[in-house]
N, C-alpha and C positions, 0 to 999 in steps of 0.2 A: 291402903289405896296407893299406887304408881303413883310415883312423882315424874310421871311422864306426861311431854306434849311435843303437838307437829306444827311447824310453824310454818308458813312461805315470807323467807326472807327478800325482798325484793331489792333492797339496799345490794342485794349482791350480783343483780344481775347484770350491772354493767362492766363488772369488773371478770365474771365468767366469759359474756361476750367477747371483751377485750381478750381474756388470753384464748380465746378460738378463733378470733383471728376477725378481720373485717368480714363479717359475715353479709352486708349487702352486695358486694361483689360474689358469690359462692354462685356455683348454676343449683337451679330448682328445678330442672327441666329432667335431669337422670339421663342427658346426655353424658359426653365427654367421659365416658366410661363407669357412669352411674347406672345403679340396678334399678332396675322395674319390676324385677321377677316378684308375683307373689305380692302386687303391687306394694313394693320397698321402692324407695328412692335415699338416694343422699343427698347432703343440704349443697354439694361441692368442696372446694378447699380452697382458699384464698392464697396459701406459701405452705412451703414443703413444711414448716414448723408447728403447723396447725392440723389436729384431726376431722377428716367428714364426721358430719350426724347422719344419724338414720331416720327416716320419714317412712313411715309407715299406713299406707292407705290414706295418704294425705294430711297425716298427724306426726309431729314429731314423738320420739318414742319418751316419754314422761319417765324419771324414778320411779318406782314403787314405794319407795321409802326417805325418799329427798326429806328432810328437816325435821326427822324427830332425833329427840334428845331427852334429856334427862332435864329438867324443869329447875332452873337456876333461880336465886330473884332478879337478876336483872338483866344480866346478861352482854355479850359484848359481840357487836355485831361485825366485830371485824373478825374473829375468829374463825366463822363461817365463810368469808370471803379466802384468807385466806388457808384454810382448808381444804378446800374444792380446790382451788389454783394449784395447792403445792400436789395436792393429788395428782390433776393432769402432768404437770410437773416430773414428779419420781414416775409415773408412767411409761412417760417418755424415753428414761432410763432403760428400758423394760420392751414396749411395743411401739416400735418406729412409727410416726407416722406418716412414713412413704408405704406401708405394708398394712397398716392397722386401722381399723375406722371404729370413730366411740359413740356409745352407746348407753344410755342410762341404767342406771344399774336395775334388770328385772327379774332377780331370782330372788331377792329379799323381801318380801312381805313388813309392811308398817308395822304389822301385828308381832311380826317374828324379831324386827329388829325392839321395839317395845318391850319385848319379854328378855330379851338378852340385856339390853340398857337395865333392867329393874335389878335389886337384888334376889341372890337366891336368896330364896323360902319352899316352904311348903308346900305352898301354892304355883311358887314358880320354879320348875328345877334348872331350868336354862339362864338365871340370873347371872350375869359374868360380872356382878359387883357383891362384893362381899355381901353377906347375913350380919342385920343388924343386931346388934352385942347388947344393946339397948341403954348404951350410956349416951349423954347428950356434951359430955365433954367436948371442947376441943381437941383435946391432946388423945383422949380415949374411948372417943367414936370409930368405930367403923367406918371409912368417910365411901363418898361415891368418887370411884377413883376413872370409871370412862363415862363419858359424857357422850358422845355421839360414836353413830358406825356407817359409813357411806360404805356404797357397791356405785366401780363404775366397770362398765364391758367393755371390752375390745373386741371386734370383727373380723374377719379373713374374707377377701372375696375371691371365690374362684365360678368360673361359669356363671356368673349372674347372677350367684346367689353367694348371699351372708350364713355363715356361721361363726359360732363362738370361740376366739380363738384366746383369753386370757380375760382374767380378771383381777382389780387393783381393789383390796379391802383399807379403807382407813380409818385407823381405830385412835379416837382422841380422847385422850386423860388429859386430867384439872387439873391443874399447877396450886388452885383453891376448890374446896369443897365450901358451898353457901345453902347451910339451914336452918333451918327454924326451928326453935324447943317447944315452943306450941305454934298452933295455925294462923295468928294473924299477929304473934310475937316478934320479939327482934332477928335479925339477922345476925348471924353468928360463922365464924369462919373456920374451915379444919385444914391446914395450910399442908399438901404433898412434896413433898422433896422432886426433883428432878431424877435423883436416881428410884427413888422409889415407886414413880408412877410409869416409869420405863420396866421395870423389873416387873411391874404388876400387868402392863402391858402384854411385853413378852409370852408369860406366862397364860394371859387370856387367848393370844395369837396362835397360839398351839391349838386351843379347844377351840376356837373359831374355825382352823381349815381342817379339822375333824370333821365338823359340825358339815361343812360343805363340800365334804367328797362323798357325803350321806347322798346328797342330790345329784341326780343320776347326768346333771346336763353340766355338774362341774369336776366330776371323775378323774378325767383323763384332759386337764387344759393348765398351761401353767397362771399359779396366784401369787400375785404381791400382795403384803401386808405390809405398811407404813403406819409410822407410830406420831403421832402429831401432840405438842404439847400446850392443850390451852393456855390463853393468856387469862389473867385474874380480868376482872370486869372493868374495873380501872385504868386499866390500860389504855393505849392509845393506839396501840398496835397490836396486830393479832399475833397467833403462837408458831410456832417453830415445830416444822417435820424434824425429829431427831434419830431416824432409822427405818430402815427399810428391809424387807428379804424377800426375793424371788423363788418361788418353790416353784419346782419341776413339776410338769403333770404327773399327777397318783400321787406326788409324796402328800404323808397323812400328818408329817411333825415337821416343824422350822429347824432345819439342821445350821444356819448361820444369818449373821445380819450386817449390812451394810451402813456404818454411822453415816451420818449427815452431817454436815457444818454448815447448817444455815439458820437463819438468825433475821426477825425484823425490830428495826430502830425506827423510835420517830425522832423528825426534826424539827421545830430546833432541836437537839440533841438533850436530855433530860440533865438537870442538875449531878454530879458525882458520874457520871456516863461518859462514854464517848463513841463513835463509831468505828467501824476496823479504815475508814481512810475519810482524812482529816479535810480531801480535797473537794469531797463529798458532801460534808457537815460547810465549808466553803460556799461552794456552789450554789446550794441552797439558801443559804445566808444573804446571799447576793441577789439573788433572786428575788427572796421575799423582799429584801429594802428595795427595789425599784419597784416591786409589784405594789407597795403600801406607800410608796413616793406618789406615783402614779395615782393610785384609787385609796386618797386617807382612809374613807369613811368602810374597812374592813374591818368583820369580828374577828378572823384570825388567818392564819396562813398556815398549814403544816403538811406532811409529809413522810409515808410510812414507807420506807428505805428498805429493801428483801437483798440479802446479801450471800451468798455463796463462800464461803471462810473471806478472805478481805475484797472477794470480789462481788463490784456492784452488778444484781441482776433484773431491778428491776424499782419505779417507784411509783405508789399512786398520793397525789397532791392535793388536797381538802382545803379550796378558800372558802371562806365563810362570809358575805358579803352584808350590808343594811340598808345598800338601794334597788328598787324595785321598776325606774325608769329601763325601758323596751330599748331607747337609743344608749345609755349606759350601756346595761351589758355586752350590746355589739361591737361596742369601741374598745369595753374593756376586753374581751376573749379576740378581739382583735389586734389589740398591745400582748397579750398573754402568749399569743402565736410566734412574735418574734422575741417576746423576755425569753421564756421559755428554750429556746432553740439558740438564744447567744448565751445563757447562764447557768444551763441546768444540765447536768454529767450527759456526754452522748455517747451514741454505741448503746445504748441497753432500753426497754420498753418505757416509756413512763406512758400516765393518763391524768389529765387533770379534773376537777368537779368541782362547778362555782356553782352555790347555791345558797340561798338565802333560809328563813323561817316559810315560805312557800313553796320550800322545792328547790328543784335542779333547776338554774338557769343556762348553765351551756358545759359543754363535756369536751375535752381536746386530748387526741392522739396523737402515739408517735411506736413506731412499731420498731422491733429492731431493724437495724441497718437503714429507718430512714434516718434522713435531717431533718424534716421538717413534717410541723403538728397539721396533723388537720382537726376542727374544728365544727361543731354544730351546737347554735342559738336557738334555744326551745321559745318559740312563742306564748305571751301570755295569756292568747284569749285561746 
């Protein structure tokens, strides 16, 4: 039986929104040099940093295979956030988005990326995770070493009309393998090296853009593969892109790879840890003491810090709150607007999310190059 399932993680959708940029400002009209052809529109562009969506006969164009995975026991939902992000991210590297407009990945089938996630067997010859050996060891399992495989598309407009002009595949491996020796038994861990889940990676990456010059609409288009390395479940922060390669249209094998130095930290900063700048781990620090001067009755304050070798690129901010008063929160995401903007590193994205045991209470932004956060209080009725 697959230890596979598909999930809609919606914890992630404010943080995707976020890196596409304010999307209530975008036009919806397919004005301003939006297509209509074939009834297609684009969603617009908010700043040259950001890529249009594609709407399609008045739908936006879905995944095909958005959130399946390999069936963990518990899981970390930050992984997912940042996965998708670092995707658009290494993209970027890749398909301008002064030239390029993105599009949900739809040449992947749930079904096809399901059979690639499983092991090979017998039954499945397309398994890109090892055949299980049948020991239950830790150390001498067979472990499941990729965990998810996103498609996202790039577009070219010419004449009014979209075509396919590159495609970004991201293939993430486990830092932990989490399973079970019987079905409703303990949890057990098969722990992968860094170098080894990279090397196993690689190696699947090869047979992956094999796999997709089979399909006649991704032949002749250039594909990035990027290697992303889950965080264990425990964590606090999600995993790290550790590489990248750009293949030329037709090529059928990864001829080279591009390292990554990027890296996410939470803060406060973990015991025995530090982060690559001290001014950072600062900052924050400062922050959260006025923010818990200000509003004692907080469950927590913290902070997942996305860094570029010692440069900060970006943070999103987790307060945890235990009052549930309508006039509270508006005062507090209103003190939060200027803590925020006098205390916390500027120059780079941040996003903040106060939310209590019923939810999001109010969500604050800050995009690069501005100064200052803007703000929205979700009502509670």
């Amino acid at each position: 039986m697959k230890r596979l399932r598909t999930f809609i993680a919606l914890a992630a959708v404010p943080l995707f929104l976020a890196a596409c940029g304010n999307l209530s400002s975008s036009s919806m009209s397919g004005t301003s040099g939006n297509s209509k052809s074939g009834g297609t529109q684009l969603t617009g562009q908010s700043s040259d940093g950001d890529y249009e969506g594609v709407i399609k006969s008045g739908h936006y164009q879905t995944s095909k295979s958005r959130g399946v995975t390999n069936s963990q026991d518990s899981g970390n939902t930050y992984n997912l956030k940042s996965f998708e992000n670092g995707m658009l991210n290494v993209s970027k590297k890749v398909f301008s988005t002064k030239k390029y407009v993105f599009q949900e990945g739809q040449h992947l089938t749930a079904s096809t990326v399901q059979n690639w996630l499983d092991r090979k067997s017998k039954s499945n010859a397309t398994g890109l995770n090892p055949t299980s050996n049948g020991s239950t060891s830790s150390t001498g399992r067979n472990p499941i070493y990729i965990q998810a495989l996103e498609e996202q598309d790039y577009m070219t407009q010419k004449n009014n009309k979209l075509s396919l002009g590159g495609v970004t595949i991201g293939i993430a491996v486990n830092s932990v393998d989490y399973y079970k020796k019987t079905q409703y038994g303990a949890t057990f861990e098969t722990k992968i090296s860094k170098a080894a889940g990279e090397a196993y990676a690689k190696k699947a990456a090869n047979t992956v853009l094999k796999r997709l010059r089979k399909k006649s609409a991704l032949k002749n288009v250039p594909i990035v593969i990027a290697i992303y390395r889950q965080a264990s479940n425990d964590s606090l922060v999600g995993g790290d892109f550790i590489a990248y390669s750009n293949n030329k249209a037709g090529a059928t094998s990864v001829s080279s790879w591009t390292a990554l130095g990027e890296k996410n930290y939470v803060f406060p900063v973990e015991s025995g840890e530090s982060s690559p700048n001290s001014n950072d781990e600062s900052s924050f620090s400062n922050f959260k003491t006025e923010v818990q001067n200000f509003f004692p009755n907080l469950s927590g304050v913290t902070a997942q810090a996305h860094y570029n070798g010692k440069s900060l690129t970006g943070m999103h901010v987790n307060i945890q709150t235990q009052f549930y008063s309508q006039t509270e929160i508006i005062s507090f995401t209103q003190y939060l607007q200027t803590a925020a903007q006098k205390y916390l590193p500027s120059g780079v994205p941040i996003d903040i999310t106060v939310s209590s045991t019923d939810g999001v209470q109010s969500f604050l932004n800050r995009t690069t190059g501005s100064k200052k956060f803007t703000s929205h209080v979700f009502n509670s009725y």
